[in-house]
OpenMM code with the backbone's topology and positions (N, CA, C; nanometers):
from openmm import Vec3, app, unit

residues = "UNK UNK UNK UNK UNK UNK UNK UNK UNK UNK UNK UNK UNK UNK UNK UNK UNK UNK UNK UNK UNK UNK UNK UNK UNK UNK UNK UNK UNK UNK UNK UNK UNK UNK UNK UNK UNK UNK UNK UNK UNK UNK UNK UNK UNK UNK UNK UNK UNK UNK UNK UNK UNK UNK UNK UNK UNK UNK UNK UNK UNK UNK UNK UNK UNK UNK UNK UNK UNK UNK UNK UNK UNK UNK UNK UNK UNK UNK UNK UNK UNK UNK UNK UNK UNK UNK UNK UNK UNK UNK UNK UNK UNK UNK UNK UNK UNK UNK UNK UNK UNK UNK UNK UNK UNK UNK UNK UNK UNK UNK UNK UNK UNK UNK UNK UNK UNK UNK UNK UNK UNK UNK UNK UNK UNK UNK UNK UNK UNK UNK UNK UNK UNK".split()
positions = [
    Vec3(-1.3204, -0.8827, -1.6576),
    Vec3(-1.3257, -0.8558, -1.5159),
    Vec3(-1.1862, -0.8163, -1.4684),
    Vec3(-1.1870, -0.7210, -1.3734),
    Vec3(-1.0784, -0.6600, -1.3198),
    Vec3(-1.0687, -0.6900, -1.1650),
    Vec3(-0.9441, -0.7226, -1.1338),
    Vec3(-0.9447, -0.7237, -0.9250),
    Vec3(-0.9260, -0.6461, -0.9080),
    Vec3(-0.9130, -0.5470, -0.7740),
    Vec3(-0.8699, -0.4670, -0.7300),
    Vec3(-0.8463, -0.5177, -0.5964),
    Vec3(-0.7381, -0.3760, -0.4814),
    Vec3(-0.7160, -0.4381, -0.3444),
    Vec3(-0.7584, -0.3299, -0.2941),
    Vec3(-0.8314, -0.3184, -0.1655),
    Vec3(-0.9108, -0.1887, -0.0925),
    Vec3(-0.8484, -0.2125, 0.0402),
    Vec3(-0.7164, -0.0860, 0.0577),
    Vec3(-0.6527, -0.0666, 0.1435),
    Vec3(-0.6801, -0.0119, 0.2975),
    Vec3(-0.7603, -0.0444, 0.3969),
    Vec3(-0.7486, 0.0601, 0.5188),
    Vec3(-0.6203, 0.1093, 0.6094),
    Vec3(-0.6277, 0.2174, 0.6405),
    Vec3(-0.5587, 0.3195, 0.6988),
    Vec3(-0.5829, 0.3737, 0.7716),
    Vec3(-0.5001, 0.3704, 0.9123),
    Vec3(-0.5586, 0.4460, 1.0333),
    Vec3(-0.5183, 0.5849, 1.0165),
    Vec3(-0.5557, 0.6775, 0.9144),
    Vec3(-0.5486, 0.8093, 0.9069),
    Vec3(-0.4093, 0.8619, 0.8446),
    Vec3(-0.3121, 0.7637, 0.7724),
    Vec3(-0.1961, 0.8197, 0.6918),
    Vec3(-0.2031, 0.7524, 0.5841),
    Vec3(-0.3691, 0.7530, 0.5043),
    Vec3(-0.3866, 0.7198, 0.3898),
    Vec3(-0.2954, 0.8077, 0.2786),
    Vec3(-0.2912, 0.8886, 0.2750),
    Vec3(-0.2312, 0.9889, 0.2036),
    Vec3(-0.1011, 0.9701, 0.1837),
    Vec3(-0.0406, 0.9349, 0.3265),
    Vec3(0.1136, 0.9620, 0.3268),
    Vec3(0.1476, 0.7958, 0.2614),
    Vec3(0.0825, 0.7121, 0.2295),
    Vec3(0.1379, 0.5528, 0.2113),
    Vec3(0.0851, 0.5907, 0.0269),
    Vec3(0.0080, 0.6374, 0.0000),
    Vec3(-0.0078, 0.6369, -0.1286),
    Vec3(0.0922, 0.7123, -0.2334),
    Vec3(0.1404, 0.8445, -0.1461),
    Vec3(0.2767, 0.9150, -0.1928),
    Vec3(0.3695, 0.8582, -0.1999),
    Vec3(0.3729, 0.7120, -0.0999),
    Vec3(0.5155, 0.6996, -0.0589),
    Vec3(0.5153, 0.5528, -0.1828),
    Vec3(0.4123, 0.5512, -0.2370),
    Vec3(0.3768, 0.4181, -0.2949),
    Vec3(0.3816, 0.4598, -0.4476),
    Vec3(0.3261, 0.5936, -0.5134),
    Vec3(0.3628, 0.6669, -0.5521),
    Vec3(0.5553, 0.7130, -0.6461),
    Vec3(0.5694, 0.7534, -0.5168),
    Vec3(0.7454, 0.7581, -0.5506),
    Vec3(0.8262, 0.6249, -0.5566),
    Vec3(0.7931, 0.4992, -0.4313),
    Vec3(0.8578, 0.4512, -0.4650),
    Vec3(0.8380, 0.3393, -0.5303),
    Vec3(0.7066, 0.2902, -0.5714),
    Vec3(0.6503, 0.1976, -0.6949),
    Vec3(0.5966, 0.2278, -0.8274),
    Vec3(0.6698, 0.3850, -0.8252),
    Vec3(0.5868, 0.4182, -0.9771),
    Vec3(0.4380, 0.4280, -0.9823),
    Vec3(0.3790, 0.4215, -0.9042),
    Vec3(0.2150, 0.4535, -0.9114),
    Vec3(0.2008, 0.5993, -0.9665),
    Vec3(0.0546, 0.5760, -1.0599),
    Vec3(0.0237, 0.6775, -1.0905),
    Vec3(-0.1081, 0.6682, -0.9941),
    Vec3(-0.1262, 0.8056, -0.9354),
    Vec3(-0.2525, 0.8277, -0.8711),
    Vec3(-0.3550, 0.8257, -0.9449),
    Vec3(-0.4379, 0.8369, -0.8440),
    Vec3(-0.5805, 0.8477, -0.9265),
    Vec3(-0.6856, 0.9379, -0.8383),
    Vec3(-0.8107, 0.9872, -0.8404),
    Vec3(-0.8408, 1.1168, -0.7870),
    Vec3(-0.8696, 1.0491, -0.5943),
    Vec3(-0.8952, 1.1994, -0.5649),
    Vec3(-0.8612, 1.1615, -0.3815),
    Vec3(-1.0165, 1.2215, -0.3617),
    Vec3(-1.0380, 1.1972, -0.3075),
    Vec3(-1.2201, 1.2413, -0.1983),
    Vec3(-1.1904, 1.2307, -0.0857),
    Vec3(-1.2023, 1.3278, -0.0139),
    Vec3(-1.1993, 1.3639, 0.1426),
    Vec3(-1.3044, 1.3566, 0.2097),
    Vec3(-1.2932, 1.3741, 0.3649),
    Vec3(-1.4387, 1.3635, 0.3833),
    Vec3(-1.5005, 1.4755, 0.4020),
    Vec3(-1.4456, 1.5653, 0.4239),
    Vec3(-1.4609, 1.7587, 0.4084),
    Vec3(-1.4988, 1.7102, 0.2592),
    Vec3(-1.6477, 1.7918, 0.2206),
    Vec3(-1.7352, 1.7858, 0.1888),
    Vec3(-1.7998, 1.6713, 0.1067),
    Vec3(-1.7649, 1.5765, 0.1700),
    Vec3(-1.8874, 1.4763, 0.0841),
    Vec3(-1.9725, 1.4451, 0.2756),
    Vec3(-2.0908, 1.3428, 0.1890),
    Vec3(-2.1902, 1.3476, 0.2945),
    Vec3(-2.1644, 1.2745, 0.4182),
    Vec3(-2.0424, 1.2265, 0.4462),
    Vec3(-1.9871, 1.1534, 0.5726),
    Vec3(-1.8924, 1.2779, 0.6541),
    Vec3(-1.9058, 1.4028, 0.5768),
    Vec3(-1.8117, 1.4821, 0.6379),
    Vec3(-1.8604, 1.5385, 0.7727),
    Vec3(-1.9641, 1.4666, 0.8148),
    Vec3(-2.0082, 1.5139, 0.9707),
    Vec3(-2.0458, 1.4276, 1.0523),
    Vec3(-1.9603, 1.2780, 0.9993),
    Vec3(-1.9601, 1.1748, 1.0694),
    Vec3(-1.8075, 1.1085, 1.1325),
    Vec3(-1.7316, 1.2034, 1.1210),
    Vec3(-1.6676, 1.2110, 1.1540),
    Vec3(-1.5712, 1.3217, 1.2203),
    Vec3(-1.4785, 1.3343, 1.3049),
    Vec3(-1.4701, 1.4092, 1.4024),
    Vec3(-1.3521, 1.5176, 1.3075),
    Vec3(-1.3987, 1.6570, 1.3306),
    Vec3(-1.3374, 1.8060, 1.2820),
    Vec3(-1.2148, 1.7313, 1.2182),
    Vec3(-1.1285, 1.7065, 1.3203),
    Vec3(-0.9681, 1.6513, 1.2478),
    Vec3(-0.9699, 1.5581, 1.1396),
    Vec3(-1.0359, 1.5055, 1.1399),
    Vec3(-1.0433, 1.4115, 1.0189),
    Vec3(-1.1031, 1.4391, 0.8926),
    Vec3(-1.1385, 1.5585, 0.9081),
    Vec3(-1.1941, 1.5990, 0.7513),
    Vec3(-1.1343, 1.5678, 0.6503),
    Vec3(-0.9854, 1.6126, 0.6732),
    Vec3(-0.9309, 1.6384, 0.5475),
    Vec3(-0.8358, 1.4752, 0.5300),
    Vec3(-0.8815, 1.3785, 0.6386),
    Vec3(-0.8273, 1.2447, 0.5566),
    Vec3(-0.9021, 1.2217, 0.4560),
    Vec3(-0.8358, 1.1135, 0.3807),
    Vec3(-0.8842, 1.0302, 0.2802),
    Vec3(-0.9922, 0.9232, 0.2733),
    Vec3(-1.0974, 0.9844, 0.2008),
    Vec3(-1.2278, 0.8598, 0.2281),
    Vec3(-1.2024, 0.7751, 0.1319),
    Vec3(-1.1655, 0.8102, 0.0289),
    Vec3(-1.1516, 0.7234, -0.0737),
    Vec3(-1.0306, 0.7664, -0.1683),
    Vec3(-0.9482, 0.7357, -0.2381),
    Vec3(-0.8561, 0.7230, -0.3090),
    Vec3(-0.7991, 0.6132, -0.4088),
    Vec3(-0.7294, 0.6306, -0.4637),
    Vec3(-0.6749, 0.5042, -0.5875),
    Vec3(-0.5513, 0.5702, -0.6332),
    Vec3(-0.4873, 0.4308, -0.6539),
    Vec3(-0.3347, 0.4572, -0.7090),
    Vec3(-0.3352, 0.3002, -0.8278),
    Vec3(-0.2425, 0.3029, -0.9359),
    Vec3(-0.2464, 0.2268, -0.9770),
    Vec3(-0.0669, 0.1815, -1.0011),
    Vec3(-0.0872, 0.0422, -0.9528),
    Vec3(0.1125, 0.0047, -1.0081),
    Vec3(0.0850, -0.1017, -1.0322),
    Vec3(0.1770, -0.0979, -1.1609),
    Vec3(0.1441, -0.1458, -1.2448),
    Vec3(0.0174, -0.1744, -1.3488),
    Vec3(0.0222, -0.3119, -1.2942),
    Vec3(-0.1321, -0.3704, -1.3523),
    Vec3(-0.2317, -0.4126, -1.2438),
    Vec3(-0.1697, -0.3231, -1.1520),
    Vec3(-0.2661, -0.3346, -1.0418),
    Vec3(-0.3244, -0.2079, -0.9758),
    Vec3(-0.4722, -0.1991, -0.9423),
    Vec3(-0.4918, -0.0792, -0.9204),
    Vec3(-0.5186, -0.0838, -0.7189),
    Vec3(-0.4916, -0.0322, -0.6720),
    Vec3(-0.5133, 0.0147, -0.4959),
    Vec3(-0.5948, 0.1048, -0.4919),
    Vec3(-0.6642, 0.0763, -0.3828),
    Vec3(-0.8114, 0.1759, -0.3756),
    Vec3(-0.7239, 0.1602, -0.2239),
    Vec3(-0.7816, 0.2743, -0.1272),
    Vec3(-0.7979, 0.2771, -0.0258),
    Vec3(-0.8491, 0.4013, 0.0429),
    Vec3(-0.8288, 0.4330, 0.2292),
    Vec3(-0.9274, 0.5188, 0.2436),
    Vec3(-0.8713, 0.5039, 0.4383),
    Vec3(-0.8717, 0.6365, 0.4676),
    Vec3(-0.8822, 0.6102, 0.6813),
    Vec3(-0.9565, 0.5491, 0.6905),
    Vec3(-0.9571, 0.4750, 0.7899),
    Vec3(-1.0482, 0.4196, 0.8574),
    Vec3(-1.0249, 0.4851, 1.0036),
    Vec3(-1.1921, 0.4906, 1.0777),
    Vec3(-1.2069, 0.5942, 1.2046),
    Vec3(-1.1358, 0.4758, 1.3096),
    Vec3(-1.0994, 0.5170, 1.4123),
    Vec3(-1.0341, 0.4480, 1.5433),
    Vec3(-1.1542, 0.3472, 1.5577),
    Vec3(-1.1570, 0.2495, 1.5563),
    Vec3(-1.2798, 0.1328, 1.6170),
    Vec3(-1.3058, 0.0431, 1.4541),
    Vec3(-1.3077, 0.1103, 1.3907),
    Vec3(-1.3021, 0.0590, 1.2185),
    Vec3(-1.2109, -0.0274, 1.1664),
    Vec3(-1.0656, 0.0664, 1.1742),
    Vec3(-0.9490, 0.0302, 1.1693),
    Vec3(-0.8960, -0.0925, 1.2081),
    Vec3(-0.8369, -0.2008, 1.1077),
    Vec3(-0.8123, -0.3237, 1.1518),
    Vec3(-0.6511, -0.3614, 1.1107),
    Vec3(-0.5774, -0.4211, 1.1445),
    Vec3(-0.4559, -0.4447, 1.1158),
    Vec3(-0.4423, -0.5413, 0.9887),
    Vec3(-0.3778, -0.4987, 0.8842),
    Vec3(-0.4019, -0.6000, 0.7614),
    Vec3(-0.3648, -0.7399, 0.7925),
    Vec3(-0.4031, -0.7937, 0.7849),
    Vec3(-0.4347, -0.9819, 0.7896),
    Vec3(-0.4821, -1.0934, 0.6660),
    Vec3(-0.4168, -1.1874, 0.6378),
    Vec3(-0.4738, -1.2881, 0.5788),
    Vec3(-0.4609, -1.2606, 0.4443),
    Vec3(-0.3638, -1.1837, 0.3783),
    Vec3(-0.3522, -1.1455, 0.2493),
    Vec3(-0.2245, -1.0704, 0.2236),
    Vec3(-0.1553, -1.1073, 0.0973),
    Vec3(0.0048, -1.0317, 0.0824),
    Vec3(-0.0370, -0.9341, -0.0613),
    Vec3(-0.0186, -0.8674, -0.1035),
    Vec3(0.0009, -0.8119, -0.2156),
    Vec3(0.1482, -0.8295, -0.2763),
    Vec3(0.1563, -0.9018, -0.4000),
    Vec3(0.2626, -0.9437, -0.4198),
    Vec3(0.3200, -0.8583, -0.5689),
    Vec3(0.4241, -0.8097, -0.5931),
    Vec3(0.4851, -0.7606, -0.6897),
    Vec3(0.6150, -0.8770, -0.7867),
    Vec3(0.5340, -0.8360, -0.8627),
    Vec3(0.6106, -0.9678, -0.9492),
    Vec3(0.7436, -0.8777, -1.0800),
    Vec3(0.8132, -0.9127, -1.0716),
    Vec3(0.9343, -0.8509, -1.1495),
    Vec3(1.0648, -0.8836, -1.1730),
    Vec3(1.0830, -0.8831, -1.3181),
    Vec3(1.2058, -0.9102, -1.4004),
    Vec3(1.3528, -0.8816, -1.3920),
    Vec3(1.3634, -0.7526, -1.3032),
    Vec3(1.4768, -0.6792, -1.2993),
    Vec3(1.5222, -0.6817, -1.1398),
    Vec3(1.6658, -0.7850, -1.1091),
    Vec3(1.6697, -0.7696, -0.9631),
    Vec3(1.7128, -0.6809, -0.9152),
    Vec3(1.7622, -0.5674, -1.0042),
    Vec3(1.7924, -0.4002, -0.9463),
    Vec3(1.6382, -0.3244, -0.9002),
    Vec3(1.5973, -0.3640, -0.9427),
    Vec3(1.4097, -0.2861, -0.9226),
    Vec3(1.3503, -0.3706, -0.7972),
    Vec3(1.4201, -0.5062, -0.8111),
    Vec3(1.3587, -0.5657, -0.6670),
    Vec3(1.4112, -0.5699, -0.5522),
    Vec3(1.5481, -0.5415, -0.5683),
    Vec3(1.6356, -0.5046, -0.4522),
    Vec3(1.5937, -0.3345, -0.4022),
    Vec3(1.5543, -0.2589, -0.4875),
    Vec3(1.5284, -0.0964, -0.4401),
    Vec3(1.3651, -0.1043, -0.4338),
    Vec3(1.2943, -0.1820, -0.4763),
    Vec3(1.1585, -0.1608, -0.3845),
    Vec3(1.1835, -0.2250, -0.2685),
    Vec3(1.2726, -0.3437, -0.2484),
    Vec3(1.2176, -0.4045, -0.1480),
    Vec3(1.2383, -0.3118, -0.0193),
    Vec3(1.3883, -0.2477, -0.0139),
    Vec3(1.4637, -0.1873, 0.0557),
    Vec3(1.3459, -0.0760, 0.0901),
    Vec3(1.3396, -0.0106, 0.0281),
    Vec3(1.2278, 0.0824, 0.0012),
    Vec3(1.0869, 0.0631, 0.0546),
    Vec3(1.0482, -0.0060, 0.0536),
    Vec3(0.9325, -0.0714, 0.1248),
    Vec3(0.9566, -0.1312, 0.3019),
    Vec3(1.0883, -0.1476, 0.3120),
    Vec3(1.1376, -0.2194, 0.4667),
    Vec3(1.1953, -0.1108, 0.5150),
    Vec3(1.1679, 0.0046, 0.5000),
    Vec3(1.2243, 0.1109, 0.5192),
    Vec3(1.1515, 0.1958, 0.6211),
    Vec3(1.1497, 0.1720, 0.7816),
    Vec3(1.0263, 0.1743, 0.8977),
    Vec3(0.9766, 0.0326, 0.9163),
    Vec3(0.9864, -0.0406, 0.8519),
    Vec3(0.8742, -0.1653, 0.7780),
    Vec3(0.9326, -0.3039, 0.8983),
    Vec3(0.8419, -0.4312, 0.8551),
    Vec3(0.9183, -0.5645, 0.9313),
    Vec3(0.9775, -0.6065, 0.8246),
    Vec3(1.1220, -0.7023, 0.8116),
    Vec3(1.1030, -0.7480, 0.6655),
    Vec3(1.0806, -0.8993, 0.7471),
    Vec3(0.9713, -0.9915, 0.6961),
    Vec3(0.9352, -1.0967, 0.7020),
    Vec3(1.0638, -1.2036, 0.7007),
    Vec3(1.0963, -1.2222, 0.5881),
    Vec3(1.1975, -1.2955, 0.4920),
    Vec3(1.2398, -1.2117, 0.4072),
    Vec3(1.4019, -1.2023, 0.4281),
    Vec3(1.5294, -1.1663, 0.3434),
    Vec3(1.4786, -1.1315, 0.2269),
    Vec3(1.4877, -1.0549, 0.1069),
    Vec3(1.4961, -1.0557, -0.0275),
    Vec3(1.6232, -1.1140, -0.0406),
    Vec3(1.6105, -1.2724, -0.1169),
    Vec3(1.7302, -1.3604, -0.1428),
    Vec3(1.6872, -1.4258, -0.2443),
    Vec3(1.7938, -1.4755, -0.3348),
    Vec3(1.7893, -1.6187, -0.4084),
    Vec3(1.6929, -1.7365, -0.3835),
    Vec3(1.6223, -1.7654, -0.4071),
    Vec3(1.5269, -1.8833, -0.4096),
    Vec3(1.5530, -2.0273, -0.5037),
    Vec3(1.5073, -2.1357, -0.4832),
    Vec3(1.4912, -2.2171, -0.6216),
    Vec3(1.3909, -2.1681, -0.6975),
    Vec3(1.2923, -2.0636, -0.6656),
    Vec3(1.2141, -2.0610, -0.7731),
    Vec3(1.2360, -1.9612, -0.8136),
    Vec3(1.3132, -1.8531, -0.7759),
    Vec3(1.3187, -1.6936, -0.8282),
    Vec3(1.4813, -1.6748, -0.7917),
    Vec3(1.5418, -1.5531, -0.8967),
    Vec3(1.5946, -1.4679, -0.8742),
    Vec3(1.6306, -1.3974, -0.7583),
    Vec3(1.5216, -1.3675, -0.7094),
    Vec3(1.5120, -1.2712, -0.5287),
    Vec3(1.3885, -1.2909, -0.5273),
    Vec3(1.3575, -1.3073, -0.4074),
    Vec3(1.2236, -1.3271, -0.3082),
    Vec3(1.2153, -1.2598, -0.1963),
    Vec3(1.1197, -1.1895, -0.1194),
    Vec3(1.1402, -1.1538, -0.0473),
    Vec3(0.9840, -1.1293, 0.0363),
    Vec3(0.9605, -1.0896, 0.1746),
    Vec3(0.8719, -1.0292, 0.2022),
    Vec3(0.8737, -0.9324, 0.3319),
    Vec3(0.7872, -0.8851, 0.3501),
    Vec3(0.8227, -0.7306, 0.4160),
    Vec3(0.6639, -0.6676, 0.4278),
    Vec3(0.6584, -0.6047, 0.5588),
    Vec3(0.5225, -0.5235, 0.6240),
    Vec3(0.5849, -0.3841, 0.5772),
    Vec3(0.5242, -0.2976, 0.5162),
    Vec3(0.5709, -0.1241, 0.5100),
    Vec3(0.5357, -0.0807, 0.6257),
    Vec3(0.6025, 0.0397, 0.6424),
    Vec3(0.5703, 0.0983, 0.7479),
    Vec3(0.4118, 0.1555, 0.7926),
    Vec3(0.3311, 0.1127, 0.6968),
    Vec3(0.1817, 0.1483, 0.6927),
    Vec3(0.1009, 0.0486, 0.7172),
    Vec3(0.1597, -0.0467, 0.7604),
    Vec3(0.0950, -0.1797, 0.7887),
    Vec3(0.0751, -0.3450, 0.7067),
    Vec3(0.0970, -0.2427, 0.5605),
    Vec3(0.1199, -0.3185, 0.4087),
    Vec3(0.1821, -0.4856, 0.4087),
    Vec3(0.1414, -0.5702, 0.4095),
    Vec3(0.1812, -0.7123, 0.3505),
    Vec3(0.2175, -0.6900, 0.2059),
    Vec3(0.3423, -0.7062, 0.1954),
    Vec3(0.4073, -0.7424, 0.0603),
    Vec3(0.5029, -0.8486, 0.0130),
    Vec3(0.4741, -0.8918, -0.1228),
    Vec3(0.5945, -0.9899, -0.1287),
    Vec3(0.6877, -0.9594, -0.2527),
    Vec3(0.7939, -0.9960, -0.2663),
    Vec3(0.8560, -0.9231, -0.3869),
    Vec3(0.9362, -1.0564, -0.4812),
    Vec3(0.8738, -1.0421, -0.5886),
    Vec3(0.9204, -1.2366, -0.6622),
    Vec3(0.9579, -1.1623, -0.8229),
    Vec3(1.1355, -1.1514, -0.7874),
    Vec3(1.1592, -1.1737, -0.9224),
    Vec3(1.2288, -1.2190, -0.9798),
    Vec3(1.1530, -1.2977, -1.1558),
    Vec3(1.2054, -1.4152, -1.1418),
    Vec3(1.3258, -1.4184, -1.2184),
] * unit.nanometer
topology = app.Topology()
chain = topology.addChain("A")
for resn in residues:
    res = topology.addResidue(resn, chain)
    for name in ("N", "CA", "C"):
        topology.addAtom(name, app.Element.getBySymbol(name[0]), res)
């Protein structure tokens, strides 16, 4: 069995997966719009060409996500996606990288239990935490 995390997006699905992409090493995975699949007339002209569905994978983790229409759209809550890593040069430049537009929650600092810790909202709405140890 595999988890996955299913991301909503108020319509800059695209632009958080590029940016997730470049700056977490994700490899994509294929994109479906809603210009031509069968929801493509359930939603309004401008929105065709968002993202109904998509996937990126970093690491050993894979991200699905997708717009969500104005009324759909919910602010992420009640869950962090956390990146776990060895190298505090890689956790100091995602974190930065990720707080970059972003809130940072808590400092990326020294911990008793880690190396650097940190957490941080992306500028896409994203809960993240960054633990390395």
């Amino acid at each position: 069995m595999k988890a996955s995390a299913v991301l909503g997006f108020k319509g800059d699905c695209e632009a958080a997966f590029k940016f997730y992409e470049q700056h977490l090493g994700g490899q994509p995975g294929p994109i479906f719009r809603y210009a031509g699949s069968p929801m493509a007339d359930s939603v309004p002209p401008d929105w065709r060409d968002k993202i109904m569905h998509s996937s990126i994978v970093v690491g050993d983790l894979m991200l699905m996500g997708g717009d969500f229409l104005e009324g759909q759209y919910q602010t992420p809550q009640g869950f962090t996606l956390s990146l776990q890593m060895s190298d505090t040069a890689d956790a100091e430049r995602i974190f930065h990288a990720l707080a970059q537009e972003g809130t940072v929650l808590m400092p990326l600092e020294k911990t008793f239990w880690a190396a650097r810790f940190g957490q941080v909202v992306d500028r896409f709405g994203v809960p993240w935490q960054i633990n390395c140890e």
